[in-house]
N, C-alpha and C positions, 0 to 999 in steps of 0.2 A: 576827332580821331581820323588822321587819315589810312584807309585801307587798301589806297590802289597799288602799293607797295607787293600787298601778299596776294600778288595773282596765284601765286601754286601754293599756298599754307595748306596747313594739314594733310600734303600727303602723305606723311606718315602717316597720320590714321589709316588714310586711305589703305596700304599697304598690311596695316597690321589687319583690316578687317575683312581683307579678299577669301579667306570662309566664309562669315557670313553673305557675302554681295552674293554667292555663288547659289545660297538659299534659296529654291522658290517659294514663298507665301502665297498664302490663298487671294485670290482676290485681284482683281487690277487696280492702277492706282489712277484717280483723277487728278488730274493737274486744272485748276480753277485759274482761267484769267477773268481779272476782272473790267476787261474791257473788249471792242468787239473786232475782229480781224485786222491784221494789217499792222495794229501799233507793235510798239518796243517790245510790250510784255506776250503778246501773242506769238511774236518774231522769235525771242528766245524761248520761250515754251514750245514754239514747235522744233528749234535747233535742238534741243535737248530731251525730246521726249523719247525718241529711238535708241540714245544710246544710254540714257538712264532705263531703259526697257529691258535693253542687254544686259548693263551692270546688274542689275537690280534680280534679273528673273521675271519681273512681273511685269503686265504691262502699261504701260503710261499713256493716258489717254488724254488730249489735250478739251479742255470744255469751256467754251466762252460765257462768262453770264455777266452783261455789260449792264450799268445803271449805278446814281445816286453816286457818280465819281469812283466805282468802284466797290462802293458799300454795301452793295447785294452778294458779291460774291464773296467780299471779307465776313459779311454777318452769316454768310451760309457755312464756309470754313469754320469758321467762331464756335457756330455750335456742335458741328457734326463730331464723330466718335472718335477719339487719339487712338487711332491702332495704324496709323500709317496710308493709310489708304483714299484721304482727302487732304490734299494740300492746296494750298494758293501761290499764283505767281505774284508774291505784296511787289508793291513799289510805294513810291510819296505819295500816292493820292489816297487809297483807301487804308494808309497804314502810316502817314502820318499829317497829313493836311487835314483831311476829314476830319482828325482829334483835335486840328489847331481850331478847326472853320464852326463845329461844332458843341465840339466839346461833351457835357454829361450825356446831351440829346442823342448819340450815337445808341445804336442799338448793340454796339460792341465794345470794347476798349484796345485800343492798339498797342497797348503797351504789354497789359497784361493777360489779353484774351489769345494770344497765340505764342506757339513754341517758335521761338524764329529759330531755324535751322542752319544757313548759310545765305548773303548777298552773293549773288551769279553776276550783277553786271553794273555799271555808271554808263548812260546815256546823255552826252551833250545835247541841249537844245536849241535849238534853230530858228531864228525871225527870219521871215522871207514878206514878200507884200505882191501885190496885185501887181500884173505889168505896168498897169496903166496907171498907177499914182504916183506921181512925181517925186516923192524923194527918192533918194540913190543911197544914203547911209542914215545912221542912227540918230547923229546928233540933227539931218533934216526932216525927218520923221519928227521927231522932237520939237522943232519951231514949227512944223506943220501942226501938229495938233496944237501946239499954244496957243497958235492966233486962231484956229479952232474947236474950242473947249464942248467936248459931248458930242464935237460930229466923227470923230475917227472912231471907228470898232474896228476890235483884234477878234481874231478869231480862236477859240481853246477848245478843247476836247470835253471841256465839264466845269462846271461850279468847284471850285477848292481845285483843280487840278495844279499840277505842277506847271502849266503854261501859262493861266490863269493869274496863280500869284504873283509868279516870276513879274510878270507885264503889270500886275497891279504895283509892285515893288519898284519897278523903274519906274512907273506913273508917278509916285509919292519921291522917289528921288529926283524927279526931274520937272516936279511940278506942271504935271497936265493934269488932264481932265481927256483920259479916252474910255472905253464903254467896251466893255467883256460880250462876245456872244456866243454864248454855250452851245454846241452840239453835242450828239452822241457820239462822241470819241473824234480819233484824227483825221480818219479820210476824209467825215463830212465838213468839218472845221476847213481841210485844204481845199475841198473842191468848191466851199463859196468863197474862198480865195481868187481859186483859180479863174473863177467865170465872176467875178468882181462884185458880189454881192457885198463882201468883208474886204477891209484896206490892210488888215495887217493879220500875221500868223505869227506863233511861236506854239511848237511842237519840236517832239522826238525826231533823230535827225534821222532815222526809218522813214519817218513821214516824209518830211519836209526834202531832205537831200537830193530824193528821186525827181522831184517837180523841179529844182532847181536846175538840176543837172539837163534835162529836157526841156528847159527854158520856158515852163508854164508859169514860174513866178521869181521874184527878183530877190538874190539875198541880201541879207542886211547886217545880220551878227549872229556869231556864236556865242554862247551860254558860260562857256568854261574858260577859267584861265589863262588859258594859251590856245592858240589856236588849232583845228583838227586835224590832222593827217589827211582825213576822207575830204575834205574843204581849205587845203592851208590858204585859199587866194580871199577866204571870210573873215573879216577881222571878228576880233572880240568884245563884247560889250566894254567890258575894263579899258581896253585900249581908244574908246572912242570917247572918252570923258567922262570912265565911273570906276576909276580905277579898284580894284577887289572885290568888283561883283561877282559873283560868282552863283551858278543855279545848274544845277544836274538833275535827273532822275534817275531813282537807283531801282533794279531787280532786284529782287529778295526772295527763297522759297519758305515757305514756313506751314506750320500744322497747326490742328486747333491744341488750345492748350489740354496741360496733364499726359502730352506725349512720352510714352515710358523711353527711360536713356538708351535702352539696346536699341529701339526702332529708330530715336534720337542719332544715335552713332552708325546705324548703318545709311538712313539716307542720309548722314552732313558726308561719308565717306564715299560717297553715290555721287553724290553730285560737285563733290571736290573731283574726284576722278573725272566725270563729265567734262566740266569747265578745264580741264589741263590737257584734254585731247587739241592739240595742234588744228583737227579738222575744226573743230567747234571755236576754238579763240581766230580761227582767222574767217570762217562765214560771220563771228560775231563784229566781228574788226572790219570788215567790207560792210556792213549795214551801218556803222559809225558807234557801233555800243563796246564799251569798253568792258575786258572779262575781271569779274572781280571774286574773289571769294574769303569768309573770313569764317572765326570758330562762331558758334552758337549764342556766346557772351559778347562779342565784337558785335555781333547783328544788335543784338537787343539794347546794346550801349549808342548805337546809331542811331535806330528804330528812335528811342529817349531824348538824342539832341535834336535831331530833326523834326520833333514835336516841340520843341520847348522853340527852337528855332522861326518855325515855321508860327505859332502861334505870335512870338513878336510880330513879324509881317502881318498880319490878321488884322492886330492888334494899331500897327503904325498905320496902315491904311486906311483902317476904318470899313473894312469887309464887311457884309452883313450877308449870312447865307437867306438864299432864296426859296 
């Protein structure tokens, strides 16, 4: 399904439910990222927490609870009470890698343990490497670690992440043999990058673009189709010898499930309104994340291929979680 199409869908809603927005409810509301400062989903969870504060009446409080890819703050969502008042900022990792990487063993289900409310964003992802390792592009990278097998490590944010795979997936397309090293989330992933511990990255272009652009590490490729606005001089994996590859990370808000439809229809009309403010699409457009937003059925039909998706990858690779 593609969605990057209805950046402004449902403002109508939005429009027919500006009585309710105007409601104050008891309570503030937590915004759960599941990862720890700095990444994509922290970035728009804090672009959007202000003015989802004013739509809304209440206030939005941003709360990091980083681990397990994710899956601490998904199983914490998961369980807590449908009244609107605990959401998650989901993205691919603890909402739908973690289904592929794991499976029954989760302590939640992504599919059906949460109301998905509305996709907020699509993030390109960014390969950059260490100054000091001599390839300059993809396809060098690639004969490097050939005639090298088990000595190149990429660096990723977590086990199952969306960097992780990504680079497991060209691994298996491209027949290497390089070696994943998990940290807790992006910064630290970049900064043994940067100080040469790890030869290679792929991360959120939040992370990555910044180091680039200040010359701490070297680019390599983008993640998506065609090349970035925020980066056009990076080529694209596809264009370097895989033509159709293609690998994003998407924002997502969503609630534990059994969220009743009024609380349902005023925050998707909340945060449709958010996402269409001009201030908000273009701070999200200068960090490199693209504004996305869909109805409540659109998410959940995503949330579904991106598991069955991402589970092949798992599967073609030969992943085994750790």
């Amino acid at each position: 399904m593609n969605t990057k199409r209805r950046g402004l869908i449902g403002l109508g809603i939005a429009s027919l439910a500006t009585p309710a927005l105007a409601q104050t409810a008891a309570g503030s509301i937590r915004m759960i990222v599941p990862y720890p400062p700095g990444g994509a989903s922290d970035v728009i969870a804090r672009l959007m927490s202000q003015p989802m504060t004013e739509t809304l009446g209440q206030t939005v409080v941003v709360e990091n609870r980083p681990g397990a890819n994710g899956g601490i703050a998904a199983e914490l969502v998961s369980r807590a009470a449908p009244d609107g008042t605990t959401l998650l900022m989901g993205n691919a990792g603890p909402n739908a890698l973690n289904q592929a990487l794991y499976g029954r063993r989760l302590n939640y289900d992504s599919i059906n343990g949460f109301t998905p409310i509305s996709l907020v964003s699509s993030v390109p992802l960014v390969m950059g490497v260490f100054l000091g390792f001599p390839p300059r592009n993809l396809q060098e990278v690639i004969a490097y670690a050939r005639q090298r097998p088990g000595e190149v490590n990429y660096a990723s944010g977590g086990i199952g992440s969306a960097p992780h795979l990504t680079l497991a997936q060209l691994g298996t397309l491209s027949n290497i043999n390089w070696v994943n090293v998990a940290f807790r989330g992006g910064q630290a992933a970049i900064t043994a990058v940067i100080g040469g511990q790890v030869q290679v990255i792929m991360d959120t272009a939040p992370v990555v673009l910044p180091q680039i652009r200040e010359g701490r590490i070297r680019a390599i490729a983008v993640s998506t189709l065609n090349r970035i606005t925020q980066a056009p001089e990076v080529p694209t994996i596809a264009e370097q010898g895989f033509p159709g590859f293609e690998s994003t990370s998407w924002g997502g808000i969503m609630a534990p499930p059994g969220l009743p439809p009024a609380v349902l229809e005023r925050l998707h009309a909340a945060i449709i309104r958010v996402i269409a403010m001009p201030e908000i699409r273009q701070a999200m457009e200068r960090q490199g994340i693209e504004p996305r937003t869909s109805t409540p059925a659109e998410f959940m039909q995503h949330i579904t291929s991106e598991v069955q998706r991402w589970s092949k990858v798992v599967q073609d690779a030969d992943i085994k979680p750790e």
